[in-house]
C-alpha positions in Angstrom: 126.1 100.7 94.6 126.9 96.8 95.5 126.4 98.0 99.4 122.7 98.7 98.7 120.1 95.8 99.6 117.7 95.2 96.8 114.5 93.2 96.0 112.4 92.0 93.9 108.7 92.1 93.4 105.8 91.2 90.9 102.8 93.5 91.2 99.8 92.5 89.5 97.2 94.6 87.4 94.2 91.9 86.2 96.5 90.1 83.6 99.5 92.5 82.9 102.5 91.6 85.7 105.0 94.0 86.1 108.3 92.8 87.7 110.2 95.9 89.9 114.0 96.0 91.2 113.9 97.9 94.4 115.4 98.6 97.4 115.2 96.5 100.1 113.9 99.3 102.5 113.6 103.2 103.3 117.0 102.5 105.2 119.5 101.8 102.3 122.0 104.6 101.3 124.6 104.9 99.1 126.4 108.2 97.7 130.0 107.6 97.6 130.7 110.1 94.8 128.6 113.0 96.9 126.0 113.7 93.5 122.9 113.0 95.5 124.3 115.6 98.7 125.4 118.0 95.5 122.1 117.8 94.7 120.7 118.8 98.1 119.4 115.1 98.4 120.2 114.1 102.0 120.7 110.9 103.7 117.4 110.7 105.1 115.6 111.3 101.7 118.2 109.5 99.4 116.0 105.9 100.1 112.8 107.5 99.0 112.7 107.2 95.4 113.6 103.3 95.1 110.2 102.2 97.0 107.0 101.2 95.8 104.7 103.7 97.7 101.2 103.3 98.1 100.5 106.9 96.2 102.4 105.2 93.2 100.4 101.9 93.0 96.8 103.8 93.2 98.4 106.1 90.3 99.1 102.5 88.3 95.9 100.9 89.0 94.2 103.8 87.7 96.0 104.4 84.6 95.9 100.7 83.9 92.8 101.2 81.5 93.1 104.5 81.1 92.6 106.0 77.4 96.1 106.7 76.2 95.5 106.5 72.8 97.2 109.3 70.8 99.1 111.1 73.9 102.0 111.8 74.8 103.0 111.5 78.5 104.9 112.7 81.4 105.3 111.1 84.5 106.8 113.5 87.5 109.2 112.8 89.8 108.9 108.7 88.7 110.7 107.4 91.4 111.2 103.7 90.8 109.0 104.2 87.7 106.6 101.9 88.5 103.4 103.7 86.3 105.8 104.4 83.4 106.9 100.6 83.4 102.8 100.0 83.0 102.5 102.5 80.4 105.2 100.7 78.9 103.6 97.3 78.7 100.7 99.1 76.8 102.8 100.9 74.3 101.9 104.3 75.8 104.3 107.2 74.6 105.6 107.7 78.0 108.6 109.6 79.6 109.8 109.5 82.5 111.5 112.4 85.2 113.0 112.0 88.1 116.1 114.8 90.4 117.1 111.5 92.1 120.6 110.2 90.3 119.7 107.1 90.6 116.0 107.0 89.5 117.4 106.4 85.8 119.5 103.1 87.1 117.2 101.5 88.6 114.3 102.4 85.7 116.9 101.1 83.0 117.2 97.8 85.1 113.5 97.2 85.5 112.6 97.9 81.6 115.1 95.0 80.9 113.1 92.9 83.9 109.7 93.5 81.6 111.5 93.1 78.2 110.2 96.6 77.4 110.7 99.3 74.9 113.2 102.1 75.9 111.4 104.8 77.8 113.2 108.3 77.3 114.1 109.9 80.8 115.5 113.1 81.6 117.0 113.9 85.2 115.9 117.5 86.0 114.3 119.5 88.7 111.2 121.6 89.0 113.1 124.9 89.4 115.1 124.2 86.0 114.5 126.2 83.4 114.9 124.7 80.3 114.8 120.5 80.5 114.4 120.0 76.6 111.2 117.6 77.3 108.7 119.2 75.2 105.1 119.5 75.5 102.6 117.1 76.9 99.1 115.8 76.6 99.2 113.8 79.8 100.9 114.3 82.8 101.0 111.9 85.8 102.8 111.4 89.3 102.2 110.5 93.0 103.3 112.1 96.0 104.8 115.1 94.6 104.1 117.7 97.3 106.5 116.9 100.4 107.1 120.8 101.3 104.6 124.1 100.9 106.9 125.2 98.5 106.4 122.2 96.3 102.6 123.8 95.2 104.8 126.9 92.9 107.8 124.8 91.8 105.2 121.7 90.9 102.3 123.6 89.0 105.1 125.9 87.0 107.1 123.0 85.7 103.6 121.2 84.8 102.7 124.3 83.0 106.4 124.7 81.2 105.5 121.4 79.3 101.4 120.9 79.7 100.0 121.3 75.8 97.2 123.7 75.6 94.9 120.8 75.8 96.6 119.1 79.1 95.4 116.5 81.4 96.7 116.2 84.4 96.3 113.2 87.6 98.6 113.7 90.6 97.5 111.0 93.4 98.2 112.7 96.7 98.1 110.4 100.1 97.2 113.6 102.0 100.1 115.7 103.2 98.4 118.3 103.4 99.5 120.4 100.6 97.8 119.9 97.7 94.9 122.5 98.4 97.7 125.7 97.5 99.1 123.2 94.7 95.1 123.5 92.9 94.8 126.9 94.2 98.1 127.3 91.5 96.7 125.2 89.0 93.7 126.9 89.1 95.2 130.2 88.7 97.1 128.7 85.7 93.8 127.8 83.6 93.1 124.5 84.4 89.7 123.5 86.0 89.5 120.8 89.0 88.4 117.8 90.0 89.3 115.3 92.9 88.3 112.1 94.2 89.3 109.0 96.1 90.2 105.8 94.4 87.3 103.7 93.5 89.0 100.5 95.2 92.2 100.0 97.3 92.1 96.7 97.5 95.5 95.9 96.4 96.8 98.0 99.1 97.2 96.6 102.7 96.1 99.4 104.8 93.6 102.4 104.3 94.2 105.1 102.1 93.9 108.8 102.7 94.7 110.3 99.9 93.1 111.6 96.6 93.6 111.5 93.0 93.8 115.4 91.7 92.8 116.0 88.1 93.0 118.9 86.2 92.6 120.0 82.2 92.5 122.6 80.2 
């Protein structure tokens, strides 16, 4: 991995900084072993998960006082890990998922940037049947649905480990996918809700996207 470019950044929410190791762009690759291309994970994709997204920092600012009292939670597909690092800070009972090889790496480096507790991650995909994570109260992530396909893979794992009293906040910056994804969750039991963020002022251009909520 000492090809990749990396960086380092301190995003801000009202008095709790989180520090992030990330890479330096969406251009940086490195597979020398093959595990990602195993993994169907191409060159073009491989970048994605190591950058701070604008989907993932509205999912942060809006868990930053959220009520977590009590719950246990799942963040999906967690990327860089940025909302589970928040969590974190506030002693939530988080874990963390990611398919990416490298998600756990780079997550395992930034916990020791932020002095934090261990958060328990588990590399598996939405298609796998049995992941051993267990059952959830809360489950979070942000720009989940890339493909069409994404809507039956995404609502069945959140089903496989929602608790029959679930929450559920995906922030979505508009692909254009999410409508079949509720249309599953619906189906599923869970009622609906969506909404845009109540301030993006952090970001530096306009957002599109929503925040999805469901619950049963």
């Amino acid at each position: 991995m000492s090809s990749l470019r990396i960086r380092y950044q301190t995003i801000e929410f009202d008095d709790i900084d989180i520090h992030v190791r990330t890479l330096r762009d969406s251009q940086q690759f490195c597979d020398d072993d093959g595990i990602a291309e195993k993994l169907g994970i191409s060159s073009a994709t491989w970048p994605l998960f190591g950058i701070v997204w604008d989907s993932s920092l509205v999912l942060a600012h809006f868990l930053s006082d959220f009520d977590i009292l009590g719950k246990r939670i799942l963040e999906v597909g967690c990327g860089i890990g940025l909302t589970s690092l928040l969590l974190n800070h506030r002693l939530a009972d988080i874990t963390a998922t990611d398919y990416h090889p490298e998600a756990n790496t780079f997550l395992l480096e930034n916990i020791k940037l932020n002095k934090g507790r261990n958060i328990p991650f588990i590399r598996t995909g939405w298609a796998d049947e049995e992941s051993a994570l267990g059952r959830f109260d809360l489950i979070i992530g942000s720009d989940l649905l890339y493909e069409r396909n994404h809507a039956q893979l995404l609502s069945g794992f959140i089903n496989q480990h929602a608790n029959s009293s679930c929450e559920i906040i995906v922030v979505d910056p508009g692909r254009g996918n999410h409508a079949p994804f509720s249309k599953k969750m619906v189906t599923l039991g869970y009622s609906h809700t969506q909404s845009r963020p109540v301030t993006c002022a952090y970001l530096t251009t306009p957002f599109k996207g929503q925040i999805l909520r469901y619950t049963r």
